[in-house]
MARMAR-648518 format. One line per 8 residues: for each residue x, y, z of C-alpha. Coordinates in steps of 0.1 Angstrom, whole numbers, plus 5000, padded with zeros to 4 digits. Each point is the difference from the previous one (the first is absolute). Example, Ala and Ser with C-alpha at 12.3 -4.5 7.8 and 13.67 -1.06 7.14 Angstrom:
% MARMAR-648518
5123/4955/5078; 5014/5034/4993
END
This chain:
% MARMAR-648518
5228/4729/5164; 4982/5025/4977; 4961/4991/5011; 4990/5005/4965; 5024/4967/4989; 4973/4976/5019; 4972/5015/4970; 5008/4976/4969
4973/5013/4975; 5002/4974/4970; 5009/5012/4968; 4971/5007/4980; 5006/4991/4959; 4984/5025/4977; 4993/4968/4977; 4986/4982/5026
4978/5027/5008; 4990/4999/4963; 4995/4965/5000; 4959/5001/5001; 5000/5030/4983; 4991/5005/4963; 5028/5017/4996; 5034/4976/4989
5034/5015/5003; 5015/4996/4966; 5037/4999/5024; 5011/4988/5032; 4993/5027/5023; 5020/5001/5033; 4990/4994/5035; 4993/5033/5019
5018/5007/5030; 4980/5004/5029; 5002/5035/5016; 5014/4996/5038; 4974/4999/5028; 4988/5034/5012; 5006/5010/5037; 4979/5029/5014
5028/5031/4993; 5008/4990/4961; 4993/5018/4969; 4965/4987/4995; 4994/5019/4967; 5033/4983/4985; 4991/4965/5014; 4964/5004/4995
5012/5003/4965; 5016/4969/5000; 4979/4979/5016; 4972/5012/4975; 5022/4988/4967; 5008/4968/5021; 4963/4984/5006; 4987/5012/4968
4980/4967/4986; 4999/4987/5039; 4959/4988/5003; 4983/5020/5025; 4990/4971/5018; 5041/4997/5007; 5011/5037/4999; 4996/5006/5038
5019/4974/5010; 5028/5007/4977; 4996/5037/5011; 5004/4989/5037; 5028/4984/4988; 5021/5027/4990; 4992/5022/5035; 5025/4994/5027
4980/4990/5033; 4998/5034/5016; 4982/5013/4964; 4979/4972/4999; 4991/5003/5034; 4984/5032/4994; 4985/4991/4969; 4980/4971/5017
4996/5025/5030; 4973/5018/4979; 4981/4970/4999; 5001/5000/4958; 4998/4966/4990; 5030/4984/4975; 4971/4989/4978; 4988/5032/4997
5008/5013/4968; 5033/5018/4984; 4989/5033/4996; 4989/5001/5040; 5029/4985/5010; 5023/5025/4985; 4975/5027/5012; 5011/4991/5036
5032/4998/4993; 5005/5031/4985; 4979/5014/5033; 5021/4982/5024; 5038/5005/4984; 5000/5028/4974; 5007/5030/5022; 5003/5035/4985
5020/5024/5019; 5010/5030/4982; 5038/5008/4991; 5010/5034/5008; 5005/5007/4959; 4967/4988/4994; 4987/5026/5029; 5024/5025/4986
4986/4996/4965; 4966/5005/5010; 5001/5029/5023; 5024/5019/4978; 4969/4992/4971; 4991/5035/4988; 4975/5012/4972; 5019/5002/4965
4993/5028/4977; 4971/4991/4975; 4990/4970/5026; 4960/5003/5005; 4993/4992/5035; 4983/4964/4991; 5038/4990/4984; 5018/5016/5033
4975/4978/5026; 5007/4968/4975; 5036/5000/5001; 5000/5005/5041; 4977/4971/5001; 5019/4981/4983; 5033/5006/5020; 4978/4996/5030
4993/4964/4991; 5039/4993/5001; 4997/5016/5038; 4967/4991/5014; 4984/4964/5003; 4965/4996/4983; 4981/4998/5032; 5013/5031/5015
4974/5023/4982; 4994/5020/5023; 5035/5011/5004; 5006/5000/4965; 4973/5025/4994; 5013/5024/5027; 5036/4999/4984; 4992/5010/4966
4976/5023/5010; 5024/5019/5024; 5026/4992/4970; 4976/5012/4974; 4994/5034/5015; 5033/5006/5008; 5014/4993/4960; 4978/5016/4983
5013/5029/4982; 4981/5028/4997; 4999/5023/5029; 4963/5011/4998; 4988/4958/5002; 5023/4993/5024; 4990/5028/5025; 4961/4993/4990
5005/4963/5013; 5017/5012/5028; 4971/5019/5009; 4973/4975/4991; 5018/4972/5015; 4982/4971/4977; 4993/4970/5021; 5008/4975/4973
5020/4997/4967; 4970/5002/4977; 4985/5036/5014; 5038/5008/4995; 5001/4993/4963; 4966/5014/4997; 5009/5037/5012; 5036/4992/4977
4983/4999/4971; 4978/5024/5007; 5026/5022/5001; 5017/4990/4975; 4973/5005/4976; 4996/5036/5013; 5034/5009/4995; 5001/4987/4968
4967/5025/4991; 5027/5030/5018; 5015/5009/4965; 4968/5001/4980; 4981/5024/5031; 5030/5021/4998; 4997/5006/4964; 4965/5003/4996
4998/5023/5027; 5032/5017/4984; 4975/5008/4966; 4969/5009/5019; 5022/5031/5018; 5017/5008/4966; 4971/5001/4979; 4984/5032/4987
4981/5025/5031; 4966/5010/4991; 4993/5035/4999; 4984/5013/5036; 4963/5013/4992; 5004/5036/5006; 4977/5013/5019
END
């Protein structure tokens, strides 16, 4: 037998939930099906989802309890193993749970995205490190910050497109991502003043000799 068939949540009525609210359903609104009890392997975001929509209107005083509820006893043994208290409130109970059960492991395409990530034409260096940040986020757990910073940094030097910046980091190795946007910009800005030296230094050498004093 299916271990998850012993956990019977009860169906929850969205109109019952409303019942001590001020706000009155002007029609009958259906019962909400209860999501199925998680076990420690399950799509967490999708259920978490779910179990969210489900004990909307649920007091606090009662929300851990129906929260234990829906956890099979593996889940909820871990969940009580932290030493959190049912009573404590919703927020910090889905806090743990999202530490305990919502595991991000990279896929290959989301690796394959990310170190194939290069500089665009026109993209400033700022845009280029916001969009690796943000595939990073789909790769690399919050906590991990140290080993978030080394990848976009390694991936930041290695994507950028111009020749000249990427061989200048090379050299000067930046230590963290903000000295690396730092000496981008900085070049940036000088090779955007290139054009205008060249041509003012273009009408200094073509403008009009003055006579040598003669002797």
């Amino acid at each position: 037998m299916d271990p998850k068939d012993e956990f019977e949540p009860p169906v929850v009525s969205y109109a019952h939930k409303l019942s001590n609210s001020s706000m009155i359903p002007d029609r009958s609104v259906p019962a909400l099906r209860p999501p199925n009890v998680f076990s420690p392997g399950d799509d967490f975001t999708l259920w978490s989802s779910r179990a969210r929509s489900y004990l909307i209107g649920v007091p606090a005083a009662q929300y851990g309890e129906c929260l234990l509820s829906l956890l099979d006893d593996s889940a909820a043994r871990q969940l009580l193993s932290t030493g959190t208290s049912i009573e404590a409130p919703p927020a910090t109970l889905w806090e743990i749970l999202d530490d305990l059960f919502n595991v991000r492991q990279p896929t290959l395409l989301q690796l394959e995205r990310f170190r194939e990530r290069k500089q665009l034409p026109g993209e400033s260096e700022d845009q280029f490190m916001g969009s690796l940040s943000n595939l990073a986020t789909k790769i690399y757990a919050p906590e991990d910050r140290i080993k978030t910073e080394e990848e976009l940094l390694q991936q930041f030097i290695l994507g950028v497109s111009h020749p000249g910046l990427k061989a200048e980091l090379i050299r000067r190795s930046p230590d963290n991502i903000r000295d690396a946007i730092q000496l981008g910009r900085s070049y940036e800005a000088t090779s955007a003043l290139e054009p205008q030296l060249h041509a003012l230094k273009l009408t200094t050498n073509s403008g009009p000799r003055q006579p040598s004093p003669r002797s």
